[in-house]
C-alpha positions as a LaTeX table, in Angstrom:
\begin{tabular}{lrrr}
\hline
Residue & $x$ (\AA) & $y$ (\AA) & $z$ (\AA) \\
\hline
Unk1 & $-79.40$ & $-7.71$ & $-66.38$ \\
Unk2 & $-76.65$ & $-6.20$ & $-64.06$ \\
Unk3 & $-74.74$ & $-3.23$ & $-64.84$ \\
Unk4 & $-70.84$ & $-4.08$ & $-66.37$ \\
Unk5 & $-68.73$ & $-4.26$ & $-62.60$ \\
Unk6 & $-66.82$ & $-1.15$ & $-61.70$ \\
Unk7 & $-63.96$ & $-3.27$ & $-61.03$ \\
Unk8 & $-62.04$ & $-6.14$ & $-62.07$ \\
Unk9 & $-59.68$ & $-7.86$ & $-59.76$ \\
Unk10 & $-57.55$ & $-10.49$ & $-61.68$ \\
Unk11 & $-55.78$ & $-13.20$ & $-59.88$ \\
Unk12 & $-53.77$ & $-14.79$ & $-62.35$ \\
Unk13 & $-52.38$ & $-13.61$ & $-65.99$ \\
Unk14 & $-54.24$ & $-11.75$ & $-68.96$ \\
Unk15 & $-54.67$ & $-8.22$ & $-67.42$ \\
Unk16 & $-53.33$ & $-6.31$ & $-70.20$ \\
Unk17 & $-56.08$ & $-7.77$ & $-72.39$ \\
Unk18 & $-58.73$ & $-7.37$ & $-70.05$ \\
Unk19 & $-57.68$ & $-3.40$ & $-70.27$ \\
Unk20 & $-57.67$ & $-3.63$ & $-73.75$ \\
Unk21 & $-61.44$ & $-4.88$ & $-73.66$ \\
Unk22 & $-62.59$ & $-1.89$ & $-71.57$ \\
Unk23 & $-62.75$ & $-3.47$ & $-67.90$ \\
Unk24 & $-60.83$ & $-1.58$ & $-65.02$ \\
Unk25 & $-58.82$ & $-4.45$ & $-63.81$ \\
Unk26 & $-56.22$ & $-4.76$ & $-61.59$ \\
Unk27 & $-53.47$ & $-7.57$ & $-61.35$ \\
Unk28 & $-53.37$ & $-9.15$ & $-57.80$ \\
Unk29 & $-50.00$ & $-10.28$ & $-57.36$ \\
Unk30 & $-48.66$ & $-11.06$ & $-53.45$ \\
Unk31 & $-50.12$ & $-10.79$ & $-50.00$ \\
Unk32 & $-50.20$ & $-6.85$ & $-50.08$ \\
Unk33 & $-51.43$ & $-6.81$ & $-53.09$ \\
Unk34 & $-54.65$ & $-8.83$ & $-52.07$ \\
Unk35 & $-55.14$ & $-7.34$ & $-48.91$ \\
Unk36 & $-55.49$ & $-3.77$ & $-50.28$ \\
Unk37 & $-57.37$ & $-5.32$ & $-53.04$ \\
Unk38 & $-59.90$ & $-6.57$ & $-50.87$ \\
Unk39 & $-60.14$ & $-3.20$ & $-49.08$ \\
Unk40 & $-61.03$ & $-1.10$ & $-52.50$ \\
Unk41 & $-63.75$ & $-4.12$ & $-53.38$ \\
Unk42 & $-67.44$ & $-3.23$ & $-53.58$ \\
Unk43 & $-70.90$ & $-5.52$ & $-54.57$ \\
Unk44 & $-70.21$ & $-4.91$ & $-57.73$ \\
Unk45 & $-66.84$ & $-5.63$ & $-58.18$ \\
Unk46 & $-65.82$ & $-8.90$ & $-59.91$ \\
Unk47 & $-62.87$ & $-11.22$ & $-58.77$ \\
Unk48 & $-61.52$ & $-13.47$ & $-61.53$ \\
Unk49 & $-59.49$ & $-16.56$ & $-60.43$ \\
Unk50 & $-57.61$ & $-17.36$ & $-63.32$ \\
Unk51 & $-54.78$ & $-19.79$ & $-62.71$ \\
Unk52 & $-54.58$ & $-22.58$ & $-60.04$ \\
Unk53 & $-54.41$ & $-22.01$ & $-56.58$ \\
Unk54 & $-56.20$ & $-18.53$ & $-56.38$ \\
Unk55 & $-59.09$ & $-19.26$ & $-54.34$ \\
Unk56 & $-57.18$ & $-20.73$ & $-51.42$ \\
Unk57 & $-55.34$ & $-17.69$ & $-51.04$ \\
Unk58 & $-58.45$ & $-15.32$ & $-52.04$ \\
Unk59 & $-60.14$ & $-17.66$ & $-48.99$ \\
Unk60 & $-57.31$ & $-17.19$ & $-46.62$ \\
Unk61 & $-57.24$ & $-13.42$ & $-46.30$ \\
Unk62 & $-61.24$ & $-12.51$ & $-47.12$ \\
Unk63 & $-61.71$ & $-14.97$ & $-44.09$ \\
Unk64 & $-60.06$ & $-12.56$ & $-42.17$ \\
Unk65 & $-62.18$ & $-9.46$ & $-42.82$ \\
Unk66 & $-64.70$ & $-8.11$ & $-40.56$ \\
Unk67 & $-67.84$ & $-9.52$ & $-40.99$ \\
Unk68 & $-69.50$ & $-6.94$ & $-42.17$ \\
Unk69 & $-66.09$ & $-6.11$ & $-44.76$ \\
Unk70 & $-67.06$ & $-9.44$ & $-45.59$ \\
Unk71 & $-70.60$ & $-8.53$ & $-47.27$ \\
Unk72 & $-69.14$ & $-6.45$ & $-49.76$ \\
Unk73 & $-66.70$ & $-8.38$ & $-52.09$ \\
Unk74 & $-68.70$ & $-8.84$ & $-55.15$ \\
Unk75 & $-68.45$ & $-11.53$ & $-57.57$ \\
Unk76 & $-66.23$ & $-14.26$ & $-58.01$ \\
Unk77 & $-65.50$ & $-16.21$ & $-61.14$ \\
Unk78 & $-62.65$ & $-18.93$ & $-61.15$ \\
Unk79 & $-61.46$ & $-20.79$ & $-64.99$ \\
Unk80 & $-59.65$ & $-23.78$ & $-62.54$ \\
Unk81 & $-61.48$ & $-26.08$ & $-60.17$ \\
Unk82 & $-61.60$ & $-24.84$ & $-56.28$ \\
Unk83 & $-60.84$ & $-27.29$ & $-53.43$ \\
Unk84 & $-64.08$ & $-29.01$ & $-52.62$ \\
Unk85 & $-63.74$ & $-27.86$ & $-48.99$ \\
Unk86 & $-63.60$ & $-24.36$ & $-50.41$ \\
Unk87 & $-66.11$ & $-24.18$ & $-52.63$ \\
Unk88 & $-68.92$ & $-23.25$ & $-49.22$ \\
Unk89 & $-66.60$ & $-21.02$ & $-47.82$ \\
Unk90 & $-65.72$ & $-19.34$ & $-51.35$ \\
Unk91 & $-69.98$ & $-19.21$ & $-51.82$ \\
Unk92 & $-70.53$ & $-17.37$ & $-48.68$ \\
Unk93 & $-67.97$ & $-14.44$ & $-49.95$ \\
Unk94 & $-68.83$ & $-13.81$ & $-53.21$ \\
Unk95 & $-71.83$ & $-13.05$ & $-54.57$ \\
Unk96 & $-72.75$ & $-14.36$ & $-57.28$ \\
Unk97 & $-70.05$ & $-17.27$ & $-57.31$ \\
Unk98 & $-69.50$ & $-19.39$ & $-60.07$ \\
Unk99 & $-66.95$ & $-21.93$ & $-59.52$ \\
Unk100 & $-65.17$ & $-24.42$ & $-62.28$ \\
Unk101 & $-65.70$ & $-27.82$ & $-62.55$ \\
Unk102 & $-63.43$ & $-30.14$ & $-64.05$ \\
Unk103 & $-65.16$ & $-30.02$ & $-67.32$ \\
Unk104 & $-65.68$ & $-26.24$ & $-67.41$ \\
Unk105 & $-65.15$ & $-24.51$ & $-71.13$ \\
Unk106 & $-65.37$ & $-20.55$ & $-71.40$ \\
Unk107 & $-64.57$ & $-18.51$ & $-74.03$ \\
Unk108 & $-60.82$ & $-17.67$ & $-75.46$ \\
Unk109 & $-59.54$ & $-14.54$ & $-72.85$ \\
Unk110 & $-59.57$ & $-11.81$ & $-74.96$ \\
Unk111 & $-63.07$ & $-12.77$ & $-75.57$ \\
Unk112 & $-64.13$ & $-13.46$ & $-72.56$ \\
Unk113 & $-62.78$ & $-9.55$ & $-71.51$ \\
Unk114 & $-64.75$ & $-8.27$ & $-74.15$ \\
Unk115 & $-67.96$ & $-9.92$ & $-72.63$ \\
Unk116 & $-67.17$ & $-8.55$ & $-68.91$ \\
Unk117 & $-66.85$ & $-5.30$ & $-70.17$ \\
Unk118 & $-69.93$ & $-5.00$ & $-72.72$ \\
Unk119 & $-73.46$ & $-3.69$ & $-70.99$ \\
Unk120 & $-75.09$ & $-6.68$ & $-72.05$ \\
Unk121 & $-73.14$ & $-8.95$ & $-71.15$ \\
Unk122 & $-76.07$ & $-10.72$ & $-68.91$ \\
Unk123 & $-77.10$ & $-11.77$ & $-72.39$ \\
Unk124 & $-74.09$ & $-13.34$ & $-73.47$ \\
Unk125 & $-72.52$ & $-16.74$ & $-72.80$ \\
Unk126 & $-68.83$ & $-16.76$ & $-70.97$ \\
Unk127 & $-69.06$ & $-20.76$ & $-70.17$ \\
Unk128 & $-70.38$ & $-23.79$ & $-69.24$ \\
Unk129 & $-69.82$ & $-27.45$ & $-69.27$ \\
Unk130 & $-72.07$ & $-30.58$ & $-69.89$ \\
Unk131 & $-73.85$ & $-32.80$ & $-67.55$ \\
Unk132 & $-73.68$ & $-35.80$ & $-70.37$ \\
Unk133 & $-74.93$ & $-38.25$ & $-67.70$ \\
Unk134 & $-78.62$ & $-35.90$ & $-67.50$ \\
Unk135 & $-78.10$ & $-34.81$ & $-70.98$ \\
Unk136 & $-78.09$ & $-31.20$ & $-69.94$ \\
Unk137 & $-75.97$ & $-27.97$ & $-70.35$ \\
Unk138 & $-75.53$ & $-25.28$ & $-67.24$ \\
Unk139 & $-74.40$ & $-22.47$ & $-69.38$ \\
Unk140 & $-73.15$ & $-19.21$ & $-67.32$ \\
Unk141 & $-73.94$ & $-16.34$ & $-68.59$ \\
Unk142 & $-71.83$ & $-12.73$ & $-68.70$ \\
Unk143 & $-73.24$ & $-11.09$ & $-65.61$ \\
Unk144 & $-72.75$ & $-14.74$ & $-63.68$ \\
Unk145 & $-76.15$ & $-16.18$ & $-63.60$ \\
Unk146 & $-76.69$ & $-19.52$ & $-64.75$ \\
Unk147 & $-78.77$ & $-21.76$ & $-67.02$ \\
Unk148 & $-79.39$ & $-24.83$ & $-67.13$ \\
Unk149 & $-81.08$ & $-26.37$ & $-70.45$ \\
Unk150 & $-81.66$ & $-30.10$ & $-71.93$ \\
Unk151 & $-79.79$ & $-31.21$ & $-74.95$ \\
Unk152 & $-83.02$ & $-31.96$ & $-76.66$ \\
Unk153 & $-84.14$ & $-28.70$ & $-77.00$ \\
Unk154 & $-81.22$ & $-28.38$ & $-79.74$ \\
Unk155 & $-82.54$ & $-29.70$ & $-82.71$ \\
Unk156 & $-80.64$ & $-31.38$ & $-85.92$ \\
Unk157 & $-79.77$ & $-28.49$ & $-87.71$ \\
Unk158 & $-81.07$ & $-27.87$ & $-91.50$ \\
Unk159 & $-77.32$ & $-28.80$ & $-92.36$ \\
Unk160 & $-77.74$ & $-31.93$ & $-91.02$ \\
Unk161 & $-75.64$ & $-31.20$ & $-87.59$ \\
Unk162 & $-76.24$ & $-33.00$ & $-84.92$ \\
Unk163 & $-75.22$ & $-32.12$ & $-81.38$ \\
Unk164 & $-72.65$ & $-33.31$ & $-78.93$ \\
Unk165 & $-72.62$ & $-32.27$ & $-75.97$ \\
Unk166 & $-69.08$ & $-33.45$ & $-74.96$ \\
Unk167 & $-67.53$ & $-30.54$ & $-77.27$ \\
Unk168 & $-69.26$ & $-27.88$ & $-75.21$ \\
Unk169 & $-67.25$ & $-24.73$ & $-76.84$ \\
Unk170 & $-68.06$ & $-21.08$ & $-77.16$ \\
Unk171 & $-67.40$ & $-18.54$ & $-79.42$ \\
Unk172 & $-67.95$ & $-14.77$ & $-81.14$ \\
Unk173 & $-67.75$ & $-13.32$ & $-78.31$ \\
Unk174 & $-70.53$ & $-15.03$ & $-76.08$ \\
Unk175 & $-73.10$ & $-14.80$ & $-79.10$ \\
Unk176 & $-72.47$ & $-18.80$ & $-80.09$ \\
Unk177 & $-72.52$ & $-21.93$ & $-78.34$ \\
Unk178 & $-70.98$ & $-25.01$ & $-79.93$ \\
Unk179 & $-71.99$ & $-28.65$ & $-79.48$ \\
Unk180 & $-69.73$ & $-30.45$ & $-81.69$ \\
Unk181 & $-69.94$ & $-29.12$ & $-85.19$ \\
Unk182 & $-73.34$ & $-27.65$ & $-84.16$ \\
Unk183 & $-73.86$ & $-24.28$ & $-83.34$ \\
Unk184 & $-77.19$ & $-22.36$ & $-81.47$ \\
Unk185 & $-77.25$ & $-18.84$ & $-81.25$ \\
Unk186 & $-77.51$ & $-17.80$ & $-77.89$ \\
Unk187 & $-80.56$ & $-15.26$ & $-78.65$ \\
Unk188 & $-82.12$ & $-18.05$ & $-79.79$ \\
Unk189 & $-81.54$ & $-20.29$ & $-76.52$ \\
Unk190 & $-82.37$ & $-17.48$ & $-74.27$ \\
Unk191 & $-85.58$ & $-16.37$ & $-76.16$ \\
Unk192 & $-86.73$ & $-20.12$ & $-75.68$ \\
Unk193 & $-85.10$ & $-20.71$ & $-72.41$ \\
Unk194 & $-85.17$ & $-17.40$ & $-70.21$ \\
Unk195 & $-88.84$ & $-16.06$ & $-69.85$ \\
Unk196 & $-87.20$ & $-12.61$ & $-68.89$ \\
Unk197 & $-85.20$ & $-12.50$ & $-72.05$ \\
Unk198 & $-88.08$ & $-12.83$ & $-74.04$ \\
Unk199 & $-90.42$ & $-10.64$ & $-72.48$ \\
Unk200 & $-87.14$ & $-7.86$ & $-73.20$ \\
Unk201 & $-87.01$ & $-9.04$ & $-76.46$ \\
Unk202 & $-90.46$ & $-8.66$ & $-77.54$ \\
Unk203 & $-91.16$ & $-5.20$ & $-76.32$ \\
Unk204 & $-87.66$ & $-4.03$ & $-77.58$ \\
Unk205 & $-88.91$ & $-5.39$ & $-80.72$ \\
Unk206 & $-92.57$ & $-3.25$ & $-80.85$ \\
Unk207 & $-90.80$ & $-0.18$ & $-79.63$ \\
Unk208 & $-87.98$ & $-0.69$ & $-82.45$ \\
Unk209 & $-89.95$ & $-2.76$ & $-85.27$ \\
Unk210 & $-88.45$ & $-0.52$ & $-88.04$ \\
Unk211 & $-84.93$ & 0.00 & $-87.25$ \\
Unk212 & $-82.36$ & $-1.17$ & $-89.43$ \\
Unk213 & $-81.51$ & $-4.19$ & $-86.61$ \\
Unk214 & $-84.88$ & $-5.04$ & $-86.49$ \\
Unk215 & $-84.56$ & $-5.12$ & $-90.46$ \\
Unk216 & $-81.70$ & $-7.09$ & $-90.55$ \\
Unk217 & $-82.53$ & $-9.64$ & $-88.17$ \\
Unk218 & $-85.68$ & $-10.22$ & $-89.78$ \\
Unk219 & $-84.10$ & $-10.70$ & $-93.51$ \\
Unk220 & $-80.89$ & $-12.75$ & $-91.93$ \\
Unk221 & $-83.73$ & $-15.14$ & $-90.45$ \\
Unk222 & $-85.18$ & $-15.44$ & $-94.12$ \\
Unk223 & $-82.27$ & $-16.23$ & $-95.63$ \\
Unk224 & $-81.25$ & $-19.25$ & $-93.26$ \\
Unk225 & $-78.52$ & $-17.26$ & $-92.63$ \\
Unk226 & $-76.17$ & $-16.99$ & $-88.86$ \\
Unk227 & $-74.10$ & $-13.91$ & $-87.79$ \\
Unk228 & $-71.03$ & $-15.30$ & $-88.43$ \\
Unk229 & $-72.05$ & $-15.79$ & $-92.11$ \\
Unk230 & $-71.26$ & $-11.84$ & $-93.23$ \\
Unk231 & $-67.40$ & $-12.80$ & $-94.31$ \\
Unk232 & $-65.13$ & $-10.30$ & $-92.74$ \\
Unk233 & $-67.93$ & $-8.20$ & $-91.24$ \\
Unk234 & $-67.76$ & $-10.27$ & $-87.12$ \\
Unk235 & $-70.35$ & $-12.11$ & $-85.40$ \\
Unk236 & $-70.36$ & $-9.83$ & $-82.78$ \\
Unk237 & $-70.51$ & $-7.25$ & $-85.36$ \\
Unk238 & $-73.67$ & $-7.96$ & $-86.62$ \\
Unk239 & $-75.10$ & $-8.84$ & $-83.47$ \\
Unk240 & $-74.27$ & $-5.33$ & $-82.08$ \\
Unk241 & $-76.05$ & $-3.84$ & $-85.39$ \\
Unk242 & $-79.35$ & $-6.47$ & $-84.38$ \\
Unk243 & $-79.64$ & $-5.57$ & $-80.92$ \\
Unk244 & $-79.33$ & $-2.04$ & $-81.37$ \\
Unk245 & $-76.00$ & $-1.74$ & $-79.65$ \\
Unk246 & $-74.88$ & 0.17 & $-82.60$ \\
Unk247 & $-75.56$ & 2.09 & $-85.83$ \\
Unk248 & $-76.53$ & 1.43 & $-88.70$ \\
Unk249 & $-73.50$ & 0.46 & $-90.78$ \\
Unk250 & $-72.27$ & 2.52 & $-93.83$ \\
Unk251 & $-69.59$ & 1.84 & $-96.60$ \\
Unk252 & $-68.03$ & $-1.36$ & $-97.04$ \\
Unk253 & $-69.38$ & $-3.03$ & $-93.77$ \\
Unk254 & $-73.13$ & $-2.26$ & $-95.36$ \\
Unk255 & $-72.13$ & $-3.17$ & $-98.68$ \\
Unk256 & $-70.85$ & $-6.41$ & $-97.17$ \\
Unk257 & $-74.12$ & $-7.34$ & $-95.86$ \\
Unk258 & $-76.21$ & $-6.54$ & $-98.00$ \\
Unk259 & $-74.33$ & $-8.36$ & $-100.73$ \\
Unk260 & $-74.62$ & $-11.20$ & $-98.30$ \\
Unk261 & $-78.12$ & $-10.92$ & $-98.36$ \\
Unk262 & $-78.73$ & $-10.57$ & $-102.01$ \\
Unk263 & $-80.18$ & $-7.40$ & $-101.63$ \\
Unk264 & $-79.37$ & $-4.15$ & $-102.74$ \\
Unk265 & $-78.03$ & $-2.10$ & $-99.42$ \\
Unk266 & $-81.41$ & 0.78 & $-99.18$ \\
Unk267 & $-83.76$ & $-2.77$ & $-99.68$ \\
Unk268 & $-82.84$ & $-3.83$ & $-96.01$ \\
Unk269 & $-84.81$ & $-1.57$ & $-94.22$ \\
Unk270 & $-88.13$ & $-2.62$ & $-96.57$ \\
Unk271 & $-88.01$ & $-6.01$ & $-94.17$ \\
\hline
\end{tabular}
């Protein structure tokens, strides 16, 4: 998983809440702008193209770096679809690159800021879009790498959900993918899906088999419950909490859960 990028250069609107979720971004507006931009970039800065047009001027002045300038742009993310001819030139730049078909879906902004700027945001979802012809999903992930999964392996949900692909969606902040009116947590797809993921998972879980995370995961799982199924306590919250991102939680946010749970709150950590 790569390190959250030291840098955020935004062409297009929404940089107050990117600040708000933590990145250091910095509106490109004009020429100058992108020229001096371009000179402060590093590998691990990430470019976000986020309203038509932005690549072809992005293209037109990092053509005209020095070569090796030209190494050392970082990533580049784009929410509209590229020029075709662009899309080689634009891969060449920017590494990773991950470019938007017509069909692309990512998360609402203010999520999606919140994602860039949390450490593990390589296990997070920002995107995707369907390939309904293949029956498959390419789902990008927070650090830019992709994924590409089959349909099948989502199976009819104990509710009785079943999956379609063609509402591709994403929510809670990168920890849900939608297909329809079916959900999948995206632990769950990357523990089946991403060899890595799981071999992180599974020795995060020996080292850290009796926190309360650990604890809670394990009872949530019992009770056929999801994340977002704590009322006003987040998603996000309670995956933080699980993956050891945070704390255990105290006062209302603990009596929340564990009401949720049926349990009484000092029970939890006896899972």
């Amino acid at each position: 998983m790569t390190k959250t990028p030291d840098r955020l250069f935004l062409l297009g609107p929404g940089a107050k809440r990117l600040l708000r979720g933590g990145l250091r971004a910095s509106a490109v507006r004009g020429r100058r702008s992108l020229v001096q931009a371009l000179g402060e970039a590093s590998p691990s800065a990430l470019w976000l193209a986020a309203k038509p047009g932005a690549t072809e001027e992005l293209l037109h002045e990092a053509s005209r770096l020095p070569s090796r300038r030209r190494l050392r742009l970082g990533g580049l993310l784009t929410l509209f679809q590229p020029r075709t001819e662009s899309i080689q030139p634009l891969d060449d730049l920017f590494k990773p690159f991950v470019w938007s078909p017509g069909d692309f879906h990512t998360l609402p902004f203010a999520e999606l800021a919140e994602v860039l700027a949390d450490e593990r945001r390589g296990d997070l979802f920002i995107g995707g879009y369907a390939d309904l012809q293949n029956e498959a999903l390419t789902l990008v992930r927070g650090d830019l790498r992709r994924l590409s999964v089959p349909v099948s392996m989502f199976q009819p949900s104990g509710a009785g959900d079943i999956t379609d692909p063609s509402r591709l969606a994403f929510s809670d902040c990168g920890n849900t993918v939608r297909l329809g009116d079916y959900e999948a947590a995206t632990d769950a797809i990357l523990y089946e899906a991403d060899a890595d993921y799981r071999s992180r998972l599974l020795a995060k879980r020996r080292a850290e088999d009796k926190t309360f995370g650990a604890c809670l995961r394990r009872l949530r799982l019992l009770r056929g419950l999801r994340q977002g199924d704590f009322g006003d306590v987040a998603a996000k919250t309670i995956a933080r909490i699980e993956s050891g991102a945070t704390a255990a939680p105290h006062g209302h946010t603990l009596g929340t859960i564990a009401e949720r749970l049926e349990v009484e709150p000092n029970e939890i950590m006896s899972y």
